[in-house]
BANU-794952 format. One record per residue (C-alpha): residue number from 0; x, y, z. Coordinates in Angstrom, 3 decimals, padded with zeros to 6 digits, m for minus. Layout:
BEGIN
+-----+----------+----------+----------+
| seq |       xx |       yy |       zz |
+-----+----------+----------+----------+
| NUM |        X |        Y |        Z |
...
+-----+----------+----------+----------+
REM end
This chain:
BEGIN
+-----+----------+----------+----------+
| seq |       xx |       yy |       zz |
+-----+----------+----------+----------+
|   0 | m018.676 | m089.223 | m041.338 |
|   1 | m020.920 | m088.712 | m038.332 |
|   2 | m020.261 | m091.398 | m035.471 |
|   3 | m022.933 | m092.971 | m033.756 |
|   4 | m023.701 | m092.422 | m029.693 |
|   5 | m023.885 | m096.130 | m029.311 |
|   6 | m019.975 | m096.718 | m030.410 |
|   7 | m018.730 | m093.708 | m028.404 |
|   8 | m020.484 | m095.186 | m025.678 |
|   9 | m019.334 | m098.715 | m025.865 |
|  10 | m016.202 | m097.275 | m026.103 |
|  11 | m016.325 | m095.156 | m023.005 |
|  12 | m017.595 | m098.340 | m021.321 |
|  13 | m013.797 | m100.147 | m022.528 |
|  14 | m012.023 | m097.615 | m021.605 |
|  15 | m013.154 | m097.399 | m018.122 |
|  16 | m013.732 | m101.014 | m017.412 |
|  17 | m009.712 | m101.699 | m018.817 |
|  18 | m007.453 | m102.891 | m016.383 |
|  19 | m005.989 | m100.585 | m014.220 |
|  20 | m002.415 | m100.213 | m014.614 |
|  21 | m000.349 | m099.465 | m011.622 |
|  22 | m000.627 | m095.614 | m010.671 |
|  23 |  003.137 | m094.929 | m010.801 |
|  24 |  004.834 | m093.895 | m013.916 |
|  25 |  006.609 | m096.706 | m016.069 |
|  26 |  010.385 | m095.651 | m016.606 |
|  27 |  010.001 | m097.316 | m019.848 |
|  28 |  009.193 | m094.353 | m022.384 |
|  29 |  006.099 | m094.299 | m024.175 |
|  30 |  005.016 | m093.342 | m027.604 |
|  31 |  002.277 | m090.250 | m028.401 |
|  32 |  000.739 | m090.108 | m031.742 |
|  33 | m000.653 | m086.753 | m032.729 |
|  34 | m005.027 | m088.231 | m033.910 |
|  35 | m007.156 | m086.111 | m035.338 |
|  36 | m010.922 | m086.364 | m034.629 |
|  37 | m013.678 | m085.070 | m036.289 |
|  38 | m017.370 | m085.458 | m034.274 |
|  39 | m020.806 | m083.619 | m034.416 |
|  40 | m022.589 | m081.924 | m031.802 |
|  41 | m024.240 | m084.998 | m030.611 |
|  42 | m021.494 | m087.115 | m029.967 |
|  43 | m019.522 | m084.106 | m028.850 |
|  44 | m019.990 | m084.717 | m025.140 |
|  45 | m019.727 | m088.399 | m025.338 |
|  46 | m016.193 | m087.946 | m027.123 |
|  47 | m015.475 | m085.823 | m023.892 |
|  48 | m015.957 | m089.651 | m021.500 |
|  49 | m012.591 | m090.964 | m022.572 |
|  50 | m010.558 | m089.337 | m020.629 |
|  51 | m008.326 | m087.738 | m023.433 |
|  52 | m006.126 | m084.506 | m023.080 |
|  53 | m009.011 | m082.258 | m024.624 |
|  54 | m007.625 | m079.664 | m023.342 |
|  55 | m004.128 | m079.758 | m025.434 |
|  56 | m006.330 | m080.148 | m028.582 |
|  57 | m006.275 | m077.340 | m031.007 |
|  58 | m009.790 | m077.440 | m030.633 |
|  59 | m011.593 | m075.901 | m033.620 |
|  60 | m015.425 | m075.744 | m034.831 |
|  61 | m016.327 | m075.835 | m038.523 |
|  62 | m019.225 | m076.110 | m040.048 |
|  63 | m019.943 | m079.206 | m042.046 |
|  64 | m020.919 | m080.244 | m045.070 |
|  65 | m024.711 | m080.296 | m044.277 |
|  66 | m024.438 | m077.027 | m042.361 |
|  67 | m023.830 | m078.701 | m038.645 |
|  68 | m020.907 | m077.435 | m036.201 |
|  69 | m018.407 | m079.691 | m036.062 |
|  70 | m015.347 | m080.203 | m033.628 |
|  71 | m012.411 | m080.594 | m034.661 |
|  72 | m009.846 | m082.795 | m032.315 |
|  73 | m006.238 | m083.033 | m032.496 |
|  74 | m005.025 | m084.786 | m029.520 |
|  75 | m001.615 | m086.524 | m028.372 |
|  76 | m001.953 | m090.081 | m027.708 |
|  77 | m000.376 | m093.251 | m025.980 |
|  78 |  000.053 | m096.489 | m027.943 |
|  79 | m002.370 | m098.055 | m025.676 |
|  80 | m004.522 | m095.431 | m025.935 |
|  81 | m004.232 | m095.724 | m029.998 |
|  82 | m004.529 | m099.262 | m029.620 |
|  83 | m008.046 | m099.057 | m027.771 |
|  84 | m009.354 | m096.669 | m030.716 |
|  85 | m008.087 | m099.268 | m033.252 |
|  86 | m010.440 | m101.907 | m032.061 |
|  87 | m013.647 | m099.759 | m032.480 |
|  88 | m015.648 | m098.517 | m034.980 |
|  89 | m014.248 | m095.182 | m035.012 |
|  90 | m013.291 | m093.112 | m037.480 |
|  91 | m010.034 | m090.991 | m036.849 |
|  92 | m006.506 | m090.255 | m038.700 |
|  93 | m003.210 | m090.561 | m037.152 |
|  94 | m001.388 | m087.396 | m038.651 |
|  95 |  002.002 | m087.793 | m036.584 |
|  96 |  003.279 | m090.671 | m035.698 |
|  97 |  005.818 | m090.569 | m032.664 |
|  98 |  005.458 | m086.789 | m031.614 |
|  99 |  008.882 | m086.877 | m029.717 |
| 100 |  010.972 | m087.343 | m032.477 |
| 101 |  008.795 | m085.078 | m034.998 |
| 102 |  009.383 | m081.935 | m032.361 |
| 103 |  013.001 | m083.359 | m032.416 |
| 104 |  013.595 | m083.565 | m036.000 |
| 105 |  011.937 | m080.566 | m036.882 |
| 106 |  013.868 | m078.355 | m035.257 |
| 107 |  017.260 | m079.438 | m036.573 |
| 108 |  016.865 | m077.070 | m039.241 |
| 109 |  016.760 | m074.392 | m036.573 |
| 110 |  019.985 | m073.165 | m034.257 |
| 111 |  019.598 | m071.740 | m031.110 |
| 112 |  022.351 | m069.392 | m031.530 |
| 113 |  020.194 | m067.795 | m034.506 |
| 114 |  016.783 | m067.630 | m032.111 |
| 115 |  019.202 | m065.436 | m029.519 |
| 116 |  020.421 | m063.141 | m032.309 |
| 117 |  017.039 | m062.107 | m032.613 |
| 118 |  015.837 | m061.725 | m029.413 |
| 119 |  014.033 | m058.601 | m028.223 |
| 120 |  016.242 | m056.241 | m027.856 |
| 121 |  017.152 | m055.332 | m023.893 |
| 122 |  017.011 | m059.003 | m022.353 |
| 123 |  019.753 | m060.871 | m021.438 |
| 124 |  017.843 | m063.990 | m021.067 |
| 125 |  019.170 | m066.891 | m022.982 |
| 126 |  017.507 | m070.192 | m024.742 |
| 127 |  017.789 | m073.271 | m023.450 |
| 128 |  019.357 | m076.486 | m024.463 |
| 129 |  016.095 | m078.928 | m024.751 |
| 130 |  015.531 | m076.651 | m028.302 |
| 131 |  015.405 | m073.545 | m026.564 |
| 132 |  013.698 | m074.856 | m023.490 |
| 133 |  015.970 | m075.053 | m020.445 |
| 134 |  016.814 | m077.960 | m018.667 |
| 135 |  016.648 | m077.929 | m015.620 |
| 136 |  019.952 | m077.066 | m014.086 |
| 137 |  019.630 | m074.255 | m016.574 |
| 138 |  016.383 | m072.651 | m015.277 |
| 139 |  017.776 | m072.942 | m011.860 |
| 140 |  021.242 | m070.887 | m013.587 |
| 141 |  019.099 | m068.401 | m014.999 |
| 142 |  017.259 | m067.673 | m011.511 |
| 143 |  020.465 | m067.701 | m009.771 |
| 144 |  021.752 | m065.488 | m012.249 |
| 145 |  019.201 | m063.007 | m011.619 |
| 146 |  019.177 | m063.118 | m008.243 |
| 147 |  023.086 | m062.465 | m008.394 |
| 148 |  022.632 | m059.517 | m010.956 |
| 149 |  020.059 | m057.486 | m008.559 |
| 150 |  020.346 | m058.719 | m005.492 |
| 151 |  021.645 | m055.529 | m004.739 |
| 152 |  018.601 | m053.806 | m005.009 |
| 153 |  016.590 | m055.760 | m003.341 |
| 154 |  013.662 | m056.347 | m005.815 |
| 155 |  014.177 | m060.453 | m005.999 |
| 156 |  014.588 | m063.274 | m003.318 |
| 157 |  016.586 | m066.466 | m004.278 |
| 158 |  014.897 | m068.781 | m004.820 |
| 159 |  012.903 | m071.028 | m001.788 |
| 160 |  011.557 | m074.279 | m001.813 |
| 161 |  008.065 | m074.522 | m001.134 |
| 162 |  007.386 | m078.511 | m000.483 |
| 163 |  008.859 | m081.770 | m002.363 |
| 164 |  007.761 | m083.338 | m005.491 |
| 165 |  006.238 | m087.333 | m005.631 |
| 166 |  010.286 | m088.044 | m006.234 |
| 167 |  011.330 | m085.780 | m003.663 |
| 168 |  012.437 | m082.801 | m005.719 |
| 169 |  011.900 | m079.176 | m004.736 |
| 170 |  009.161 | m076.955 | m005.982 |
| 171 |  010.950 | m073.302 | m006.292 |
| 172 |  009.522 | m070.520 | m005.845 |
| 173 |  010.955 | m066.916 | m006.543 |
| 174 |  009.348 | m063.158 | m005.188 |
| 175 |  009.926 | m060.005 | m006.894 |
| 176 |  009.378 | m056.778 | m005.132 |
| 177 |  010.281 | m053.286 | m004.284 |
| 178 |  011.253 | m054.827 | m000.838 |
| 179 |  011.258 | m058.307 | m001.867 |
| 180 |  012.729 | m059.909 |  001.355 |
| 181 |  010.242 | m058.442 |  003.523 |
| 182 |  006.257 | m059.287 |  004.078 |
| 183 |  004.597 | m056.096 |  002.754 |
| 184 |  000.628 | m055.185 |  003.232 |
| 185 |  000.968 | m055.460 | m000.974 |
| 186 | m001.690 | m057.083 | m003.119 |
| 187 |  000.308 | m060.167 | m004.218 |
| 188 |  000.114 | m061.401 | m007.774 |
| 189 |  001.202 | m065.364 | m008.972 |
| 190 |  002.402 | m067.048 | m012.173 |
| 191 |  002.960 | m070.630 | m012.299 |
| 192 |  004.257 | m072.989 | m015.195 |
| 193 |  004.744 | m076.545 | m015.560 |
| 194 |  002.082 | m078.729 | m014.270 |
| 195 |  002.357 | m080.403 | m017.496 |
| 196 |  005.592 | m081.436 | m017.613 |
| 197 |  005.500 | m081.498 | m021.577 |
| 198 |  004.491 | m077.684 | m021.924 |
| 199 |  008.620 | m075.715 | m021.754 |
| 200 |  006.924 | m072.604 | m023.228 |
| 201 |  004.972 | m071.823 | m020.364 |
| 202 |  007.721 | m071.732 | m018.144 |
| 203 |  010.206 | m069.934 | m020.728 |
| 204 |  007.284 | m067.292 | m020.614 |
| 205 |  007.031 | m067.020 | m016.867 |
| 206 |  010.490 | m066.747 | m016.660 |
| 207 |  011.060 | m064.296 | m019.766 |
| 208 |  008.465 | m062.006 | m017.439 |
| 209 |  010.832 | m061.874 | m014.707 |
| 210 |  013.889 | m061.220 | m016.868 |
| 211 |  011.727 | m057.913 | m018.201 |
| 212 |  010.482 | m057.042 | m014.839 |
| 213 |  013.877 | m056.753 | m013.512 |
| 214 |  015.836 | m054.929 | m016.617 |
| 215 |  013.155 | m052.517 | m017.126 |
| 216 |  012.699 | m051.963 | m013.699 |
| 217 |  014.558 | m048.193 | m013.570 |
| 218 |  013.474 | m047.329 | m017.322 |
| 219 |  009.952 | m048.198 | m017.322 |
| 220 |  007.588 | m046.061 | m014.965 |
| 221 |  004.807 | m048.737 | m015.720 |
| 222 |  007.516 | m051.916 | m014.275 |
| 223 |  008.699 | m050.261 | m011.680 |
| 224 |  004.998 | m048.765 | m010.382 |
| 225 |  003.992 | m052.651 | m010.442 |
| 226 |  007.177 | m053.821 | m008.686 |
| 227 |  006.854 | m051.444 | m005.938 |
| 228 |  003.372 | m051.971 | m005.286 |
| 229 |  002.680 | m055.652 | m005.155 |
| 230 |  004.087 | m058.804 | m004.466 |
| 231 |  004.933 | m060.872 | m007.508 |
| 232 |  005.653 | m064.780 | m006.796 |
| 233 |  006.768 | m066.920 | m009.563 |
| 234 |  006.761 | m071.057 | m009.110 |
| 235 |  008.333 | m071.623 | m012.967 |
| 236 |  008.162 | m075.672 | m012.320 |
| 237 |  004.754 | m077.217 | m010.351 |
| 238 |  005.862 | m080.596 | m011.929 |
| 239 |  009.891 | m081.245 | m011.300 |
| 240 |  009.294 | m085.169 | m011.784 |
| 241 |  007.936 | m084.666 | m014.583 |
| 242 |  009.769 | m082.392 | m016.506 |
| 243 |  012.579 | m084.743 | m015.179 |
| 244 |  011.577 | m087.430 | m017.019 |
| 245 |  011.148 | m085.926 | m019.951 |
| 246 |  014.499 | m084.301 | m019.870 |
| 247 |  016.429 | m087.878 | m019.122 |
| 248 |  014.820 | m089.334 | m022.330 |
| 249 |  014.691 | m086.650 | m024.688 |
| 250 |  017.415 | m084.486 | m023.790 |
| 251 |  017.194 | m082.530 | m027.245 |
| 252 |  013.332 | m081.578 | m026.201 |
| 253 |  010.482 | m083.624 | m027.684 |
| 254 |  009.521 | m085.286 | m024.626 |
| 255 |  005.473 | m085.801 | m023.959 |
| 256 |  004.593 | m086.877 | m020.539 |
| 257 |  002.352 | m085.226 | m018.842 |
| 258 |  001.923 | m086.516 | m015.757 |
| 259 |  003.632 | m086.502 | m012.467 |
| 260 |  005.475 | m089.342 | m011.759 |
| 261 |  002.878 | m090.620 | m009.561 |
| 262 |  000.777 | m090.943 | m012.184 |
| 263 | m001.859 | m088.045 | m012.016 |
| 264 | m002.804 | m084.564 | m013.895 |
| 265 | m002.060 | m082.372 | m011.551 |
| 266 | m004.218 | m080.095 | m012.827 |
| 267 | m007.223 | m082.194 | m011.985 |
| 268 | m006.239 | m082.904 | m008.634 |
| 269 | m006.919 | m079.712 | m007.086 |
| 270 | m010.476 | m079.071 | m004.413 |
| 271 | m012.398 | m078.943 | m003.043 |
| 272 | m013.714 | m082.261 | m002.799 |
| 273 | m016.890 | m081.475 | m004.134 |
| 274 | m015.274 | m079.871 | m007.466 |
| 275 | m012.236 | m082.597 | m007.613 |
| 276 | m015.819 | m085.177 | m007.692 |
| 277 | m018.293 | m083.065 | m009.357 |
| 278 | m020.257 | m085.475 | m011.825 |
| 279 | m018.998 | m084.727 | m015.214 |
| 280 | m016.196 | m086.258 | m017.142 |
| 281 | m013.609 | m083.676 | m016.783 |
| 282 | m011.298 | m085.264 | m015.790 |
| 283 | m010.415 | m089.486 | m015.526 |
| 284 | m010.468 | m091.842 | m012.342 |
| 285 | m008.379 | m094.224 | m014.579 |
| 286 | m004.855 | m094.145 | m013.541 |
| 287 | m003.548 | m094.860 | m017.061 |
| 288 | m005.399 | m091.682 | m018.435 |
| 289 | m003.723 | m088.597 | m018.763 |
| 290 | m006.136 | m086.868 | m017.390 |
| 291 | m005.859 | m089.241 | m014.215 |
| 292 | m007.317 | m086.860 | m011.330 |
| 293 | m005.827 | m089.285 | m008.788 |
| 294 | m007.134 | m090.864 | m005.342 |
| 295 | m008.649 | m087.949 | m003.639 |
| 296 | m007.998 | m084.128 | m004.160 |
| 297 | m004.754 | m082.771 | m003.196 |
| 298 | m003.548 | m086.104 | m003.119 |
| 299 | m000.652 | m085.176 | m004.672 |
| 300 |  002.997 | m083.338 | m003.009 |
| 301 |  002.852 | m080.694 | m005.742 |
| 302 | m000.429 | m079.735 | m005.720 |
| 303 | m000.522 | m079.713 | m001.608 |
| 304 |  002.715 | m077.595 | m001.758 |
| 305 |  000.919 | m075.228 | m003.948 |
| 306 | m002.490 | m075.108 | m002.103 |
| 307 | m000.054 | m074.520 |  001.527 |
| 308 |  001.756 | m072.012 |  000.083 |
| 309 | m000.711 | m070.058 | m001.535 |
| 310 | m003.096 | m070.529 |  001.641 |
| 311 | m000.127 | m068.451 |  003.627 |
| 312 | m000.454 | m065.246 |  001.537 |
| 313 | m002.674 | m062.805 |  000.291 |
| 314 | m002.212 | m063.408 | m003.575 |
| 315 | m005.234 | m061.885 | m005.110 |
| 316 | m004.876 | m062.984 | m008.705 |
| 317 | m002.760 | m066.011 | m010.829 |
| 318 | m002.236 | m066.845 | m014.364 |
| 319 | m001.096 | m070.338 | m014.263 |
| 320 |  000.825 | m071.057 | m017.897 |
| 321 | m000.172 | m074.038 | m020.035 |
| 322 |  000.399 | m074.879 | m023.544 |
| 323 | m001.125 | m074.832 | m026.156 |
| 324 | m004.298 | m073.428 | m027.895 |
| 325 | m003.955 | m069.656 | m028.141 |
| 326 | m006.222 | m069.474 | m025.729 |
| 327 | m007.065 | m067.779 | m022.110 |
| 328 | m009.045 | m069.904 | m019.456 |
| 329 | m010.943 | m068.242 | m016.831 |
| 330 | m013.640 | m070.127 | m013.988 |
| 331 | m015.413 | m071.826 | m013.596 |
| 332 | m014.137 | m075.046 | m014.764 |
| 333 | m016.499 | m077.550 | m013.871 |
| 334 | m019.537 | m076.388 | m016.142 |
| 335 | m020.164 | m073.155 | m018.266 |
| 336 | m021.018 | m070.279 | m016.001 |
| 337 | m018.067 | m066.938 | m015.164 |
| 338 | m017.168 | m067.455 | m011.670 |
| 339 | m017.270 | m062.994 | m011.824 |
| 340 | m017.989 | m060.905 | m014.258 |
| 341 | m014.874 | m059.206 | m013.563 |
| 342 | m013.107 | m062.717 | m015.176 |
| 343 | m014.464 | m061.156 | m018.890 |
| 344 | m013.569 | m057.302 | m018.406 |
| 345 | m010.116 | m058.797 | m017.531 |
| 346 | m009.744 | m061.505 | m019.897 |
| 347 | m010.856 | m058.422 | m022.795 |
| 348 | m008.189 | m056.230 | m021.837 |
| 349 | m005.641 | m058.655 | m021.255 |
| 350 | m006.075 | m060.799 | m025.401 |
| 351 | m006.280 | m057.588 | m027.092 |
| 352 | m002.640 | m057.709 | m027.629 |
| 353 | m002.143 | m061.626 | m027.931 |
| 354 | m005.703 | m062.131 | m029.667 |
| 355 | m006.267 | m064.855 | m027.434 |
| 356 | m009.894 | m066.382 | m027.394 |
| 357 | m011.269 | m066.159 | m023.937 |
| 358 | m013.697 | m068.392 | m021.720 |
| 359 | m014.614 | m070.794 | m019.298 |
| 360 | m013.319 | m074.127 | m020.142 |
| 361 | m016.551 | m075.522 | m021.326 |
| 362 | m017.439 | m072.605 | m023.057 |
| 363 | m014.105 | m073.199 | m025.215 |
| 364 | m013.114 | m076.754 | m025.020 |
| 365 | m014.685 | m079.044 | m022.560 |
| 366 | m015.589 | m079.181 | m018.823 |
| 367 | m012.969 | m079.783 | m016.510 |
| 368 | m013.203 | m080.735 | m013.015 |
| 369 | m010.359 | m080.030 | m010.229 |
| 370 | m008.076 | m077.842 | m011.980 |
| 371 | m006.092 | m074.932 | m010.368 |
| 372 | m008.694 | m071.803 | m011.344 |
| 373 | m011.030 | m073.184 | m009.716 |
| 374 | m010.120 | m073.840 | m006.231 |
| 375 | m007.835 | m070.761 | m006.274 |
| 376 | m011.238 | m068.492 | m007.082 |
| 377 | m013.575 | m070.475 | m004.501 |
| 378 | m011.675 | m072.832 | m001.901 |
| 379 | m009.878 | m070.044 | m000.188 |
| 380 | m012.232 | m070.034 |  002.704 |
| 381 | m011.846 | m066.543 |  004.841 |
| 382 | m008.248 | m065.736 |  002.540 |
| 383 | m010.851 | m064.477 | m000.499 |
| 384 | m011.103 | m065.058 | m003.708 |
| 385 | m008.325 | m065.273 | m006.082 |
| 386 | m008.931 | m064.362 | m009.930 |
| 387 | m007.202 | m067.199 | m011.246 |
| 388 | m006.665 | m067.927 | m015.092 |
| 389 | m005.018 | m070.273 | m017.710 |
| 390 | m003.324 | m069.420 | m020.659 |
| 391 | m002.618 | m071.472 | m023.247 |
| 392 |  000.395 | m070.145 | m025.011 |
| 393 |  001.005 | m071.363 | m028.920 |
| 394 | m000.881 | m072.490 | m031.931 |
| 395 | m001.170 | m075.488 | m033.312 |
| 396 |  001.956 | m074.938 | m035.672 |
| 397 |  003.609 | m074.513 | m031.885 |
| 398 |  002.369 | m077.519 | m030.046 |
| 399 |  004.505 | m078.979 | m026.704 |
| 400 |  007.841 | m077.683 | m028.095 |
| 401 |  007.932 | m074.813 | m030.398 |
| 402 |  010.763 | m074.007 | m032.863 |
| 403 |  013.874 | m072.392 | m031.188 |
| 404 |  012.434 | m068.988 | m033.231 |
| 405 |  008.930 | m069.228 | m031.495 |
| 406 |  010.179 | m069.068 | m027.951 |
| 407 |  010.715 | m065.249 | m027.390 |
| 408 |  007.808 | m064.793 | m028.913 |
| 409 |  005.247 | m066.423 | m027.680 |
| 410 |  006.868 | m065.141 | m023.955 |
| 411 |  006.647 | m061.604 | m025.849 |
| 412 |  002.599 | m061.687 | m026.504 |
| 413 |  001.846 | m062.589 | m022.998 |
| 414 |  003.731 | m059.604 | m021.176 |
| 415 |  000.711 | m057.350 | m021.508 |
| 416 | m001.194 | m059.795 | m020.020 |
| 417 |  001.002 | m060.446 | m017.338 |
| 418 |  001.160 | m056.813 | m016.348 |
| 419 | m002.423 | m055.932 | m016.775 |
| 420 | m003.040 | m058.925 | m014.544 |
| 421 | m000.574 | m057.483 | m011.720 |
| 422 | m002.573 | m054.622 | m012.123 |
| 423 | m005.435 | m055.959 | m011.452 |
| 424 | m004.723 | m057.101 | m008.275 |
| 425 | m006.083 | m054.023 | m006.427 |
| 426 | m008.926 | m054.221 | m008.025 |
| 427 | m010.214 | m057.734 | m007.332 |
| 428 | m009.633 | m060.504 | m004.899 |
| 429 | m010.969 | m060.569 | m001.242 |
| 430 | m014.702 | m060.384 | m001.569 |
| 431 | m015.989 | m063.240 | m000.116 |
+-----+----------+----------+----------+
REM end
C-alpha cells in the first residue's frame, strides 16, 4: 500500500507536539515491539521525522510491485510509541511482540558451554552470562584478567577511568602497546562499544580484538608490527547506565534500552553545535524518543568524557561498534557527501572480508545529525582529523542479542577490519 505525505505528516506533527515526558529514564521497564514498515520513495523522508531508531532497522530496498524502490523498515518500538502509530492511518505489522523475552526465549535452546567449545581456536576469552554477553562485573574480570596475564610484558595498562556516567559510574578505558604505560610519538588508533546500551555484540567484539591482539602478539609478525607501532585505546562501555539497566531487568540478556539514563542517544549528542542542530531530522528534540539528542551537544557525562579524553591524544582513526545491520558507517553524517575520499579506499579494503555494505549514513539508511564520526573527523580543531567509522555488526537474524553461537563470530569478521584500520593510522589523520 503506498501511504500518503499528508498522514506521515500529521503524524510527525503528534509526535512532536506530545507531551514531553520527563527527560530521566523511568525505572519501570518498558516494552519494544519489533514493526515492520514498508514506504515509497516519497514518503521515505517524511517516515525519517518521527524520531524512530532508523538506524537499528535492517534497512532494505526492494522494488515493488509497480517497479518503484521501496524501503523496507524493521524497527524496535516502545508501547507508547506503538500506541501513537495505532491511532493513525498507517499501515504497518507488528512481527514481535515483546523483543526482550523473544531474544530470551530463543536462546534457551542454545548453551553457552557449547558456543565456547567452538570457539576459534587460540583464545582464551570466555562468553558471558547475559547469553553470551558479559555482565558487567564480568567484562571488568575479563580486562583484569588480561591485564594480570601480560602485565609482564608491558603491552596493556589496567584499566583507567576516563570521567563518570549520568549515575556516576566509570567509563573504562584500556591501552595496548609495545610500551603501553608510557606516552609514545605513536599514531594512536580507538575502538569504542556501547553507546547503545542494548547492542552486547559490539563490545564482545571490541573486547574479542584485544584478547587476539595480546595472544598473537609473539606468533603473528602482522599483531605484533601493529602493537609496537601505535597506540591502541579501547573504551568497551560509553554507556555504563545503560547497560546497567538493562542488566538489572533482564539478567538472562534481552534487555532493549537504549538510552542513557538521562534520557538521551548518546550518539546524537555529540558537536559541534552547528552539526548537533543542523536542520534535518536526524535525530529527535523529544525527550521520550530514542533518538532524543538531548539539551545541547555534549550535554551529556559520557559523551563529554569521551570528547576530553580523545581531545588529550593524538588518535588518528576510530571504529566505534554498534549493532546491527551488517553494515560500515563512514562521514559525514548529517547529509550524503564522504567527509575524504580516503573514508571509501578504507571502508573497500576493510568489508572485503566481512562483506559489509559501506557509506555515509544517508547514503545507507538515513541522515543523522550529532553522532560520534562526525565530530571526531571535523571538531578536532588544531588536534586533526580523525577517520572515524561505525560498524554495525549482525544481520537481521542477529538483532540486539545474538544466539550464544553468533558471538565469536560476528567478533571474528571484524578483526580484519580492526587491523587494517590500525594500519591505517599512518596514513591518515592530521591534515587539517
Amino acid at each position: 500500500m503506498t501511504f500518503k505525505k499528508t498522514n506521515f505528516l500529521l503524524m510527525a506533527f503528534l509526535f512532536l507536539t506530545t507531551v514531553m515526558v520527563s527527560q530521566a529514564i523511568s525505572e519501570e521497564v518498558e516494552k519494544y515491539h519489533l514493526v515492520e514498515f514498508n514506504v515509497d520513495e516519497n514518503n521515505f523522508m517524511a517516515l525519517q521525522t518521527l524520531g524512530l531508531p532508523l538506524d537499528c532497522s535492517g534497512h532494505a530496498i526492494t522494488e515493488g510491485h509497480r517497479g518503484e524502490v521501496e524501503h523496507n523498515f524493521q524497527v524496535a518500538l516502545t508501547e507508547r510509541e506503538l500506541a501513537m502509530l495505532k491511532g493513525q492511518r498507517m499501515e504497518f505489522e507488528v512481527i514481535q511482540e515483546d523483543m526482550a523475552a523473544f531474544y530470551e526465549n530463543r536462546a534457551k535452546d542454545e548453551s553457552i558451554a557449547d558456543a565456547e567449545a567452538n570457539k576459534p581456536r587460540g583464545t582464551e576469552m570466555k562468553l558471558g552470562s547475559m547469553k553470551g554477553v558479559y555482565k558487567m562485573e564480568e567484562m571488568h574480570a575479563a580486562i583484569d584478567g588480561l591485564f594480570n596475564k601480560y602485565k609482564s610484558k608491558g603491552i596493556i595498562t589496567k584499566k583507567a577511568s576516563i570521567g563518570k556516567s549520568f549515575q556516576g559510574r566509570d567509563i573504562f578505558m584500556i591501552k595496548i602497546s609495545d610500551n603501553a604505560s608510557t606516552s609514545e610519538s605513536e599514531p594512536a588508533v580507538l575502538y569504542t562499544a556501547l553507546h547503545h546500551a542494548r547492542e552486547g555484540a559490539g563490545m564482545m567484539t571490541v573486547v574479542y580484538f584485544m584478547h587476539y591482539l595480546l595472544e598473537n602478539y609473539d606468533t603473528d609478525a602482522r599483531v605484533k608490527n601493529i602493537v609496537d607501532n601505535r597506540e591502541l585505546y579501547f573504551v568497551p562501555m560509553v554507556n555504563p547506565d545503560g547497560f546497567a539497566y538493562n542488566q538489572k531487568n533482564y539478567p538472562n540478556g534481552g534487555g532493549m534500552q537504549r538510552k542513557n539514563m538521562n534520557g538521551v542517544d548518546l550518539n546524537r549528542n555529540y558537536g559541534p553545535q552547528e552539526y548537533w542542530d543542523y536542520p534535518n531530522s536526524g535525530s529527535s528534540t523529544s525527550p521520550w524518543s530514542q533518538t532524543y539528542r538531548g539539551k545541547s551537544a555534549f550535554s551529556e557525562p559520557e559523551t563529554r568524557a569521551l570528547r576530553d579524553f580523545i581531545m588529550g591524544k593524538q588518535i588518528r582513526t576510530a571504529l566505534n561498534y554498534h549493532t546491527y545491520s551488517d553494515l560500515l558507517i563512514y562521514p559525514l553524517g548529517i547529509r550524503n557527501q564522504i567527509a575524504h575520499s580516503m573514508f571509501k579506499t578504507m571502508a573497500v579494503q576493510m568489508t572485503k572480508e566481512n562483506n559489509y555494505r559501506y557509506g555515509t549514513a544517508e547514503g545507507l539508511l538515513y541522515a543523522v545529525r550529532g553522532c560520534s564520526d562526525d565530530w571526531f573527523y571535523k571538531a578536532m580543531g588544531t588536534k586533526g582529523n580523525i577517520f572515524a567509522m561505525t560498524p554495525e555488526v549482525g544481520d537481521r537474524g542477529d538483532g540486539f542479542w545474538p544466539r550464544p553461537s553468533r558471538i565469536f563470530p560476528l567478533a571474528q569478521e571484524n578483526v580484519e577490519a580492526n587491523l587494517l584500520l590500525a594500519e591505517y593510522a599512518s596514513k591518515v589523520g592530521g591534515d587539517k
